[in-house]
C-alpha positions in Angstrom: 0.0 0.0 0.0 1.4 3.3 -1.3 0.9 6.6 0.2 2.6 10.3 0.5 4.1 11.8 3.4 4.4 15.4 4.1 4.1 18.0 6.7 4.8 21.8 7.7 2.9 22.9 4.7 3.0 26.2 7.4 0.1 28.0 4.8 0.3 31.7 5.5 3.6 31.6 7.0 4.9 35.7 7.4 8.3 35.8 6.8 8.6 38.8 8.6 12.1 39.4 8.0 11.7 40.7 4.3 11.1 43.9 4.3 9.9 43.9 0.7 5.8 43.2 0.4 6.2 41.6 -3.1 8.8 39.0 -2.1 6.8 38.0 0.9 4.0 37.1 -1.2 5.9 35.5 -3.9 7.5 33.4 -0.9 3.6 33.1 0.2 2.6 32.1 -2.5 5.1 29.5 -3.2 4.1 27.2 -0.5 0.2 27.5 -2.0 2.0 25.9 -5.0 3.7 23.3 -3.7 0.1 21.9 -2.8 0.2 21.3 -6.8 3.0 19.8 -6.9 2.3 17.0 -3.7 -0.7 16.3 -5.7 1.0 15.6 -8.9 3.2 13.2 -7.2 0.4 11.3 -5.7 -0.9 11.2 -8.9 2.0 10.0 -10.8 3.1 7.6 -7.9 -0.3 6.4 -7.6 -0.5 7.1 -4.0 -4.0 5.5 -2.0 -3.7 8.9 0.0 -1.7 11.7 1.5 -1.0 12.1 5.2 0.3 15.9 6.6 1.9 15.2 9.7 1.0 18.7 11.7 1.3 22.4 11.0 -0.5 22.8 7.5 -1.1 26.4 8.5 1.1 28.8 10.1 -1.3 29.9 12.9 -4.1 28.4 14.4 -6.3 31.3 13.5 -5.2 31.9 8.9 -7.4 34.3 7.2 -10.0 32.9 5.5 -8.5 33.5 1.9 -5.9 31.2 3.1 -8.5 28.7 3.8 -10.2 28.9 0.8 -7.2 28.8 -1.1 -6.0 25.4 0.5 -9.7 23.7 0.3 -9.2 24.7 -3.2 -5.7 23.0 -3.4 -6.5 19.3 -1.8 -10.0 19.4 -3.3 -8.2 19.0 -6.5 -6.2 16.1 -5.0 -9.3 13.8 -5.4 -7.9 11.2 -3.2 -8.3 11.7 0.9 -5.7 13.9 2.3 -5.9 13.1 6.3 -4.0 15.9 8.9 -3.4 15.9 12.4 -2.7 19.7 13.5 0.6 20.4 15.0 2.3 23.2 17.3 1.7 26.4 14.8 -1.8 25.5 14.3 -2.7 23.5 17.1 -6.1 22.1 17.7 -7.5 23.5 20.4 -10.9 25.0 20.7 -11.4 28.5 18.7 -8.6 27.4 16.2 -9.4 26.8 12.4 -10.3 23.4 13.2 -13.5 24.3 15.0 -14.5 27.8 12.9 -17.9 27.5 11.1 -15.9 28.9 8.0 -13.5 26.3 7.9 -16.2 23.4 8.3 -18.5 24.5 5.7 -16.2 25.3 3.1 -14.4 22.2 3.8 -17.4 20.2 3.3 -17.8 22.0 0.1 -14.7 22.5 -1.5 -12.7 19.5 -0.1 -14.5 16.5 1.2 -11.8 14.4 0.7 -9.7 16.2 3.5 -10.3 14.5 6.8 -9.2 15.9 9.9 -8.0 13.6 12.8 -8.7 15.5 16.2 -8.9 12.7 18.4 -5.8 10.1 20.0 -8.2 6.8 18.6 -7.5 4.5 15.4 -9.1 5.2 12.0 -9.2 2.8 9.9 -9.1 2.8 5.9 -9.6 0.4 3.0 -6.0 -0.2 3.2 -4.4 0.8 6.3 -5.0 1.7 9.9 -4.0 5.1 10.7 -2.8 5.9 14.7 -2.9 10.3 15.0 -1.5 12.1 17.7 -2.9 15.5 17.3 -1.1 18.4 18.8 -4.4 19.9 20.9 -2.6 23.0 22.1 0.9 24.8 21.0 3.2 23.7 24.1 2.6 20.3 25.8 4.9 19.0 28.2 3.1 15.3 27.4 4.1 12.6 25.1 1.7 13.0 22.2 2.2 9.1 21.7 1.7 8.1 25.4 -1.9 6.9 24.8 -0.5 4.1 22.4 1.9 2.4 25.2 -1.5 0.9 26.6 -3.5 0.5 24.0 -5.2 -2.7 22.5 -3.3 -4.0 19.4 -5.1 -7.1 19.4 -8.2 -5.0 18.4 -7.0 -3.7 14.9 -6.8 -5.7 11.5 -4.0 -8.3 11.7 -3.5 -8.1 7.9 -3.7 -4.0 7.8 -0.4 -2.1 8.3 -0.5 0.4 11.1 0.9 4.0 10.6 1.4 6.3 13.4 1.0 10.2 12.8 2.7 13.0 15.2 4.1 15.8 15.2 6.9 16.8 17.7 10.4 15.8 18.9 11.8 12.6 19.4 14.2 11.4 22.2 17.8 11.7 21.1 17.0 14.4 18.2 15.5 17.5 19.4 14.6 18.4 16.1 14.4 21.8 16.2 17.7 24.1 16.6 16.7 27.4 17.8 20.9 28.5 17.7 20.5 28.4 14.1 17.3 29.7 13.1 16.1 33.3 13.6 12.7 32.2 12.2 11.7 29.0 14.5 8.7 29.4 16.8 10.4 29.3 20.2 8.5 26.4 22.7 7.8 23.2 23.9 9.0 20.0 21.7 6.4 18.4 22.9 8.9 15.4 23.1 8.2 11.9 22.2 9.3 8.4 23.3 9.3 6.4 19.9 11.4 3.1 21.7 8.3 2.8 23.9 6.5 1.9 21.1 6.3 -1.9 20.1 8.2 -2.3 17.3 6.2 -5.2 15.8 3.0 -3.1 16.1 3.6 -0.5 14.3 4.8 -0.2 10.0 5.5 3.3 9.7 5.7 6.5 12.1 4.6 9.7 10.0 6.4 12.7 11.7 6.2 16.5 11.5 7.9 19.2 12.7 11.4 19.5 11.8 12.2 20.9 8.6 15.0 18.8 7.0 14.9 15.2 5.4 15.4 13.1 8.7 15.0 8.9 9.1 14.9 8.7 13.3 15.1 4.4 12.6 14.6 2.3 10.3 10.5 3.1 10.2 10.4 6.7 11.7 10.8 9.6 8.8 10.7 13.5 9.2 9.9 14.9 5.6 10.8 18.0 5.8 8.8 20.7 4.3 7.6 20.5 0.5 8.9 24.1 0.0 11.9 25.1 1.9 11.4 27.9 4.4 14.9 29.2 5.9 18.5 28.8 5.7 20.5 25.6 6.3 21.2 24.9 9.9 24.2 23.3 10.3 25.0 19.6 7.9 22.4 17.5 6.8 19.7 19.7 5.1 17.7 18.1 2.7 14.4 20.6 1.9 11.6 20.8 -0.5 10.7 17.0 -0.8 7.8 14.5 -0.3 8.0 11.3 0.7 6.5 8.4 -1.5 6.0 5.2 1.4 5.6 1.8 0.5 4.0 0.2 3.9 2.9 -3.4 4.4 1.7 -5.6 7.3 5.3 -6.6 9.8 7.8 -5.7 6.8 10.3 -2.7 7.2 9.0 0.4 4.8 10.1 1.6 1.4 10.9 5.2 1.2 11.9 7.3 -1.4 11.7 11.4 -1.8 9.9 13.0 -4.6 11.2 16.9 -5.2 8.5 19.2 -4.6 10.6 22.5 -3.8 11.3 25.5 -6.2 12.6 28.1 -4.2 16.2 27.9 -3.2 18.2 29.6 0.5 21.8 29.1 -0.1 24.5 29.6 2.5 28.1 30.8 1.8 31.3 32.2 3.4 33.1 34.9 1.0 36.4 36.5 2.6 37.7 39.6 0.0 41.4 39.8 0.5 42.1 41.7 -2.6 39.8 44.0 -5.4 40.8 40.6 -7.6 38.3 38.6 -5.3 35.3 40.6 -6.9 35.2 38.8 -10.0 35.5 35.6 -7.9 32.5 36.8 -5.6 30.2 37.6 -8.5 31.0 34.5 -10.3 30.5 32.2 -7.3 26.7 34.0 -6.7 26.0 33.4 -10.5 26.9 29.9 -9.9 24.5 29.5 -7.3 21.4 30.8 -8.8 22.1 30.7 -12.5 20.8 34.1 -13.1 17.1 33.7 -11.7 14.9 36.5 -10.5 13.1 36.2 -7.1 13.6 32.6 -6.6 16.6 32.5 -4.3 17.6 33.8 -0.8 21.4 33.6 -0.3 22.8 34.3 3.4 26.6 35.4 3.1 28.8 35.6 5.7 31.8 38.1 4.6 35.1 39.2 6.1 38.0 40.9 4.8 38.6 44.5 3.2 38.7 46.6 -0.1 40.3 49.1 -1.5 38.1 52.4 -1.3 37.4 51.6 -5.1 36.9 47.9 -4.6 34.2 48.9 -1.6 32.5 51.0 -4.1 32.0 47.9 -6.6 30.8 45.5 -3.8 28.4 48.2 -3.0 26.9 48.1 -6.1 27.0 44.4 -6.5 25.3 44.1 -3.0 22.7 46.4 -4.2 21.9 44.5 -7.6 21.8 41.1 -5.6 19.2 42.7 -3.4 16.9 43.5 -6.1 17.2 40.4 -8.0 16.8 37.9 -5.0 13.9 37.5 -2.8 16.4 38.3 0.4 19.8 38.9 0.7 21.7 38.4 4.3 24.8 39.6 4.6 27.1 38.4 8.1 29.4 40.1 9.1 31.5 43.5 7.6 33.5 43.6 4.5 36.4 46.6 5.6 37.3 49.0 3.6 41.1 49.8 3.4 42.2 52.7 1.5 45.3 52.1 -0.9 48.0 54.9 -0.8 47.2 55.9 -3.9 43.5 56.1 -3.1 44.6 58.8 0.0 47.3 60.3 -2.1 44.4 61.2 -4.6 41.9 62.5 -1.6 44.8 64.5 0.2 46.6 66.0 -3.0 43.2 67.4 -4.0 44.7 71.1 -4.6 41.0 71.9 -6.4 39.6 70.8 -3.5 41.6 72.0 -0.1 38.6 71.3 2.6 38.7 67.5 1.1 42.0 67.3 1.0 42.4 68.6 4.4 39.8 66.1 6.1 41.6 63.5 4.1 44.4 64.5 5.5 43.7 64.4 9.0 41.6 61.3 8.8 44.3 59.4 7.7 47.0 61.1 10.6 43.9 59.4 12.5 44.0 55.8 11.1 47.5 55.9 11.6 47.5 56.8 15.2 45.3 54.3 16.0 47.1 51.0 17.3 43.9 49.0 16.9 42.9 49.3 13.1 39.3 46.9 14.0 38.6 50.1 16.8 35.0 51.5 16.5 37.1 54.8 15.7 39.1 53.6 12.5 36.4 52.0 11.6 34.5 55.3 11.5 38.0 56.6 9.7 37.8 54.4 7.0 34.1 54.6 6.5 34.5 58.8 6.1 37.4 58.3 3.6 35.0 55.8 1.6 32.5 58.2 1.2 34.7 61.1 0.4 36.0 58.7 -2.0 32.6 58.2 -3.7 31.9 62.0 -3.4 34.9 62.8 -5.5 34.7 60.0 -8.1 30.7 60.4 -9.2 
């Protein structure tokens, strides 16, 4: 029996640290798409149904456009799509879950979505499902606690039995607050997968952590079908489904389907020359192949330029943040005059009030034992600009 697994859809998500209104939506609006693209897989893999293992919206309380627009999304899966909620949109009462928008359009527009709200078996054609809803954003309980006592005897001896949660697992955190500026901060509401019995149960379905992750040899974290952030540390793996092959006492079949089309990229750049320029732009080029607004690219920079070289990066820095949907840069590219750069600001004869402040700013770089000081810092940064002025 065939099915797709996916999770932290996160439909509405803000992505408040892009200042640009366009780009959020395009980022928005991305992760609408990726809806089209799960169901395309299903399709093509001729998949019996899709599972979302927690957090399909951002917040427990989306708009309703956002709602509509997902009804419209798995309605056109024609195949059930089941969902347990997770931390972001947790099912307590006065969430989306329970609004009278939600359930009449739902009933309208997507009658093949079923929504799993309670810790009890449900059992399909094929397959027995076990869900572990989330029923509030931070709980300090074991979302899988109520299977350690429950009846196994009672379920279909030929069916396999998949377990849905959302949440942390003992021995992988899964989420990494350290790294992320974007992670919702909170309980992990932690679970004990060893105390499951391992004969039992075919498959655990999980949510929550956004990388490609196998926890043992039946446990899977998808990671999200559109990828949401930068890497955090080694092993990321983003903007994937998985396809899951499940039967009765036999170890699963897993395989990942691409689903993603937006791209975060990490990279270190240090600039020890003008030369590296060339270098820099070619390496970003490589990276994103010359696409418009479908890549974020997080650069952490050291080293120095020459005043000249500073004014080129500028200007590259300033085309990159137009062409990609975010540009983050970590720490400070230094500008460091040449002397022919402060022999051109301080032999300005045409222009003695330059020439003096060039003058003394440079006496006041090299008085300074400490060339990383806030005040040679500020030095260099004056120089740079008279620099500019003078060379428009």
């Amino acid at each position: 029996m065939r099915f797709i697994h996916t999770a932290d859809w996160q439909i509405g998500k803000p992505y408040r640290q892009i200042a640009d209104e366009q780009k959020r939506f395009k980022l928005q609006q991305e992760r609408l798409n990726a809806i089209g693209r799960i169901r395309d897989a299903a399709r093509i893999q001729d998949a019996a149904f899709v599972v979302v293992a927690g957090d399909l919206f951002d917040s427990p309380t989306p708009p309703t456009t956002a709602v509509l627009e997902v009804l419209e999304a798995i309605g056109e899966m024609e195949i059930p799509v089941l969902v347990i909620p997770g931390n972001h949109d947790h099912g307590a009462l006065g969430t989306v879950w329970h609004r009278e928008d939600f359930l009449r359009h739902q009933r309208q527009m997507a009658p093949n979505l079923r929504l799993l709200l309670e810790r009890e078996p449900v059992e399909l054609d094929q397959v027995v499902l076990l869900p572990c809803p989330l029923l509030r954003n931070q709980d300090s309980s074991d979302p899988t606690l109520w299977l350690r006592s429950f009846d196994w005897g009672a379920l279909d001896a030929n069916k396999p039995r998949v377990v849905l949660a959302h949440g942390g697992v003992h021995g992988f955190g899964a989420r990494d607050y350290g790294l992320d500026e974007e992670a919702q901060a909170g309980s992990n509401n932690l679970m004990d997968l060893a105390a499951l019995p391992r004969t039992e149960v075919d498959y655990v379905a999980l949510g929550d952590w956004h990388n490609l992750k196998q926890v043992s040899e039946i446990a899977w974290y998808p990671g999200t079908p559109e990828p949401d952030r930068f890497d955090q540390g080694e092993d990321n793996q983003r903007g994937q489904v998985l396809c899951v092959d499940v039967s009765r006492g036999s170890a699963p079949q897993v395989q990942t389907i691409p689903t993603g089309r937006i791209r975060w990229h990490n990279i270190r750049f240090r600039f020890n020359s003008d030369d590296d320029l060339d270098r820099f732009e070619r390496q970003v080029d490589e990276l994103t192949t010359g696409r418009v607004a479908r890549d974020l690219l997080r650069v952490e920079v050291s080293g120095s330029l020459s005043l000249a070289g500073h004014r080129r990066y500028d200007q590259i820095v300033a085309d990159l943040d137009s062409r990609l949907l975010r540009l983050r840069l970590k720490g400070e590219c230094q500008q460091s005059p040449e002397a022919n750069e402060l022999e051109q600001l301080t032999g300005r004869m045409e222009d003695p009030l330059i020439a003096r402040v060039a003058e003394q700013l440079k006496s006041r770089l090299q008085r300074d034992d400490d060339p990383d000081s806030e005040q040679a810092a500020l030095a260099r940064t004056a120089l740079c600009e008279l620099f500019r002025f003078t060379t428009i």
